[in-house]
DRENPA-3360 file (N, C-alpha, C; in nm, 2 decimals, always signed):
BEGIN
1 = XXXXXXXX = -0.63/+0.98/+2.51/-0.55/+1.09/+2.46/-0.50/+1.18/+2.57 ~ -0.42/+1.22/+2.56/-0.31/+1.32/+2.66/-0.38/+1.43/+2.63 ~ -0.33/+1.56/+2.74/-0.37/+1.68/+2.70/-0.20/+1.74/+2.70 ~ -0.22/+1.84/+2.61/-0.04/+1.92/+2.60/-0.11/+2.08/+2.67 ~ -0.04/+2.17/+2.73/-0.06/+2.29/+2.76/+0.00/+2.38/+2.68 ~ -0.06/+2.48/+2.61/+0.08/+2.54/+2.55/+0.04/+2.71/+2.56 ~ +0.12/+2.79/+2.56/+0.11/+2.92/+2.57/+0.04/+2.93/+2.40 ~ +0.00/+3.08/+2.42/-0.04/+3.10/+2.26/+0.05/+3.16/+2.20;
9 = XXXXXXXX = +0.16/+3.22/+2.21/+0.28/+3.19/+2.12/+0.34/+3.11/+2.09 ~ +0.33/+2.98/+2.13/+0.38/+2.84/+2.14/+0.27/+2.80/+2.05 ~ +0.15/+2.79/+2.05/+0.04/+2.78/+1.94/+0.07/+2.83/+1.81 ~ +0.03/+2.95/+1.83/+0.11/+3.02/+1.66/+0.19/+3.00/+1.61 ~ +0.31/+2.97/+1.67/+0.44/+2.90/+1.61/+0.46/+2.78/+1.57 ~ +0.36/+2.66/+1.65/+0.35/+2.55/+1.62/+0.22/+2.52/+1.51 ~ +0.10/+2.59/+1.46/+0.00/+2.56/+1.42/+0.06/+2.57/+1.22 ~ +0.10/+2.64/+1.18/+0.17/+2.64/+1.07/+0.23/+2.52/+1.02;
17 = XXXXXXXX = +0.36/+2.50/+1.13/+0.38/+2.37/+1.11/+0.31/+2.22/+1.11 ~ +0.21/+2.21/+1.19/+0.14/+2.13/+1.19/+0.03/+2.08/+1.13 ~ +0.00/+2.22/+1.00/-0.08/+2.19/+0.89/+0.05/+2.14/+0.78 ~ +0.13/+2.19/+0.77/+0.23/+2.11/+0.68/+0.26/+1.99/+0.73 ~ +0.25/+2.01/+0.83/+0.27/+1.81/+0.83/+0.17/+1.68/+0.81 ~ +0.06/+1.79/+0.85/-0.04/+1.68/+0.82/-0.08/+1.69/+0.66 ~ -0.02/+1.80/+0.55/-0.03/+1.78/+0.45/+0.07/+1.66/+0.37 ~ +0.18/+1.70/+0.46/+0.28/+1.58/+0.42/+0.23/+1.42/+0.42;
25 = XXXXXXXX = +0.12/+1.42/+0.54/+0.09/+1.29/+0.59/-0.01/+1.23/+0.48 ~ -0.06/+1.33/+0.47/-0.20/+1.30/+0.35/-0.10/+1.24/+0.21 ~ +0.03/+1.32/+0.17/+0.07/+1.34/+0.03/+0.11/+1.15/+0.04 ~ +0.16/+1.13/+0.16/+0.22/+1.00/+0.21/+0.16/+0.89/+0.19 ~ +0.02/+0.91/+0.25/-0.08/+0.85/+0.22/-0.10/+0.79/+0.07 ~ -0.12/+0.90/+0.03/-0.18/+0.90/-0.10/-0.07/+0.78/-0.23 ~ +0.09/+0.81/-0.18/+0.20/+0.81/-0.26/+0.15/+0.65/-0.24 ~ +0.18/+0.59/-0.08/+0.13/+0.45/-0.04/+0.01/+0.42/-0.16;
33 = XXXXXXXX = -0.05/+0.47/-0.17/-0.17/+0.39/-0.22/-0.16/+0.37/-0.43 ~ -0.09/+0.48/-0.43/-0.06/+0.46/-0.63/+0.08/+0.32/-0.57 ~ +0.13/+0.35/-0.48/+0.26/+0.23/-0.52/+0.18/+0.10/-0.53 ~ +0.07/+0.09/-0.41/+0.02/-0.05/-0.40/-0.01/-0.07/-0.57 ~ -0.09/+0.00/-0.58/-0.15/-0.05/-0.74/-0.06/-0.04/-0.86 ~ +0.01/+0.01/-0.86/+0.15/+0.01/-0.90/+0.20/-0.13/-0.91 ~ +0.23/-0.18/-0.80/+0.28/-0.33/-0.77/+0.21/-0.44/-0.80 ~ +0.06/-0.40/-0.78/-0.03/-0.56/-0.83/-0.07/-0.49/-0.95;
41 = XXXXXXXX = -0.05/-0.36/-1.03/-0.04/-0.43/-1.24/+0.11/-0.49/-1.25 ~ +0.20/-0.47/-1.18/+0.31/-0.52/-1.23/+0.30/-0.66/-1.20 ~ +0.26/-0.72/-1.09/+0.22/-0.84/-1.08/+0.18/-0.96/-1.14 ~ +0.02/-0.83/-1.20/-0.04/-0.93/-1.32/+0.02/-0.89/-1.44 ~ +0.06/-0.83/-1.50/+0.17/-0.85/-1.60/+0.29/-0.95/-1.59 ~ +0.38/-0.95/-1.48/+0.48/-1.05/-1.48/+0.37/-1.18/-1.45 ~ +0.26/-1.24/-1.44/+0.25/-1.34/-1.45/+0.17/-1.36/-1.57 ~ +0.13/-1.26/-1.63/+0.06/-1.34/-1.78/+0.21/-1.36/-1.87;
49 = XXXXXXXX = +0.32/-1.25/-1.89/+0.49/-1.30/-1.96/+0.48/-1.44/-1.88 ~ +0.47/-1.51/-1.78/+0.49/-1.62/-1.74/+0.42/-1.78/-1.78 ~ +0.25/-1.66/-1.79/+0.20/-1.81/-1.91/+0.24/-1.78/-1.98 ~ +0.22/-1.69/-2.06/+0.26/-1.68/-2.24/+0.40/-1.68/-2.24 ~ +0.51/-1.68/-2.23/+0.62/-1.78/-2.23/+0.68/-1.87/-2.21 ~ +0.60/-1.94/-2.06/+0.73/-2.04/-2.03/+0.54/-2.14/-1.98 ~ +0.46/-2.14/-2.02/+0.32/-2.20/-1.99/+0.29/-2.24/-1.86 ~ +0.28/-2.13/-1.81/+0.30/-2.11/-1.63/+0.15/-2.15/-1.61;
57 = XXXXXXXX = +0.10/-2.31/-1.52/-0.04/-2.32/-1.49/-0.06/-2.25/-1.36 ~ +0.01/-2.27/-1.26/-0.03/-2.15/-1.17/-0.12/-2.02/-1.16 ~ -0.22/-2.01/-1.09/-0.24/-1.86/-1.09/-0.25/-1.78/-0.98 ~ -0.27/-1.73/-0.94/-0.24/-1.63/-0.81/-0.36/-1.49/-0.81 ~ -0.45/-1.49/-0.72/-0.50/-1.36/-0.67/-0.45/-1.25/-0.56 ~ -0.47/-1.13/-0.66/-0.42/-1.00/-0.56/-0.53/-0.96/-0.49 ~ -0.42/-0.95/-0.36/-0.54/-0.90/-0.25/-0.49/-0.77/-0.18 ~ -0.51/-0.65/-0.21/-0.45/-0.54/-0.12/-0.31/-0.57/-0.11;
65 = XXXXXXXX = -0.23/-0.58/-0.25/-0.10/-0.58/-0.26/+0.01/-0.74/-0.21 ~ -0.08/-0.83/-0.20/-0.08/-0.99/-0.15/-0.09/-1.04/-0.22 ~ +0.06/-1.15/-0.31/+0.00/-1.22/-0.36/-0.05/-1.37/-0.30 ~ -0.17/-1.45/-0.34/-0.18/-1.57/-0.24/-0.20/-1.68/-0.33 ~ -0.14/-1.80/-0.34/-0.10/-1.93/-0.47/-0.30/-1.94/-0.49 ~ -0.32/-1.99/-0.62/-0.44/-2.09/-0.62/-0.40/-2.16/-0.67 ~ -0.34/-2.29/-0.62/-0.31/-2.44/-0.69/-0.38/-2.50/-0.63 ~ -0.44/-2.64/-0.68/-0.49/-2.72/-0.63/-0.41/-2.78/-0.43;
73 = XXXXXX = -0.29/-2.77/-0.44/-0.23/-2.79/-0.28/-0.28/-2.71/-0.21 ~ -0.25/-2.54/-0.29/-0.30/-2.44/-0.21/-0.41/-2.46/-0.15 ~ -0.53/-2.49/-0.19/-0.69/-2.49/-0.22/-0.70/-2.61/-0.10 ~ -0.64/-2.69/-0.08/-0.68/-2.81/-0.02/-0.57/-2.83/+0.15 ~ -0.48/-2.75/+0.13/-0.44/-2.76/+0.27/-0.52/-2.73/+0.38 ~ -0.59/-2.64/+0.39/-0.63/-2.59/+0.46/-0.72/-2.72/+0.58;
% end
């Protein structure tokens, strides 16, 4: 890590700002993390409409917003 020098009017002026941004960072954070899960219920919802309408055997596990195949190919390439 670097060191910065700064006057302490240069402090005060900047310390304000820099709780608001690290509040912003947090809010950012936070916003990231409802979308992920946001994304994998919509996931498993569009794939159960997919068995129960069109008899989709495929299934798929979410992983931290990933979806990854489980078919028997999948399972056995490796």
């Amino acid at each position: 890590m670097g060191t910065t020098f700064m006057t302490s009017e240069e402090r005060e002026w900047f310390m304000p700002r820099l709780i608001e941004a690290d509040g912003i960072v947090v809010a950012l954070l936070e916003y990231a993390d409802d979308c992920k899960q946001i994304g994998a219920d919509t996931a498993k919802r569009w794939h159960a409409l997919m068995v129960k309408e069109f008899k989709l055997k495929q299934t798929f596990d979410i992983e931290f917003g990933k979806a990854k195949p489980n078919t028997p190919a999948a399972n056995t390439a490796a």
